[in-house]
Every structure is written in structure tokens, then in C-alpha cells.
N, C-alpha and C positions, 0 to 999 in steps of 0.2 A: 225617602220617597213617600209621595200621597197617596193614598189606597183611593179606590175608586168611590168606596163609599162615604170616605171624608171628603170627595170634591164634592158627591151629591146633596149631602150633607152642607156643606159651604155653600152651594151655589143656591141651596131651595133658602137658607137663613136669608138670605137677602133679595126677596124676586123682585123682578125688572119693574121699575113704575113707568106708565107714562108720562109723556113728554107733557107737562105745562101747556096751557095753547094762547096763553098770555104771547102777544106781537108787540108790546112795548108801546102801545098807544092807548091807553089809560084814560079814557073819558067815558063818566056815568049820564048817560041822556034815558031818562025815563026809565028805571030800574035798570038797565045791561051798560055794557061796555059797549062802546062804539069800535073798540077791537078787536077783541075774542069771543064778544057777541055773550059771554055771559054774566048769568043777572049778578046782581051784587051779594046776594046769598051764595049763588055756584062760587066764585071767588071767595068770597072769607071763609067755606068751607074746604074746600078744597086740598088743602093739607091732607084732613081728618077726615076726607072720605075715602070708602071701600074702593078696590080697581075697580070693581063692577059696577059701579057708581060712575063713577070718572070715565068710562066707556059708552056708557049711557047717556051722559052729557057731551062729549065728544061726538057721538053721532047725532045729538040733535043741534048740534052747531052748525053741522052743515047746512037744516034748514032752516037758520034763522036770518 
């Protein structure tokens, strides 16, 4: 049996990432993606940024 503090344990080791917001259309026109609207820096870092990074470009997607 798992004790409660080895699930919290478990579940805090690995927290949730956001979803990618790559749409699989893949075209650079004037630094951004004609997809997911971001620039080609947001994209190659993207891996290696903080969630609170990735949250912050996420809402500025909406207005681009």
C-alpha cells in the first residue's frame, strides 16, 4: 500500500506541463509561425522554458 505522502511525493516529482500550442502548420513569415503565432525564438526555446514563461506566451498568443 502507498502512503499518502509518497503519492504527494510522486505526483509533485513530475508537475503537469502545458500543452504545446504547435497546430501542425509550420510556416515562418516575418519572424512567427503562421500557426501558433509564435516567434521563432518562443519555438526553439520552448522545451527549456519555465511554466511561468510558457503561460505568459500562451496568453499573449491570444493577441497576436
Amino acid at each position: 500500500m502507498i502512503k499518502a505522502s509518497e503519492m504527494v511525493r510522486r505526483k509533485n516529482k513530475n508537475p503537469p506541463q502545458l500543452l504545446n500550442p504547435c497546430i501542425n502548420i509550420c510556416i515562418i513569415e516575418n519572424g512567427s509561425c503562421i500557426g501558433c503565432k509564435r516567434t521563432q525564438k518562443e519555438i526553439s526555446e520552448w522545451f527549456w522554458m519555465e511554466e511561468e514563461t510558457k503561460q505568459l506566451v500562451m496568453k499573449s498568443l491570444q493577441k497576436r
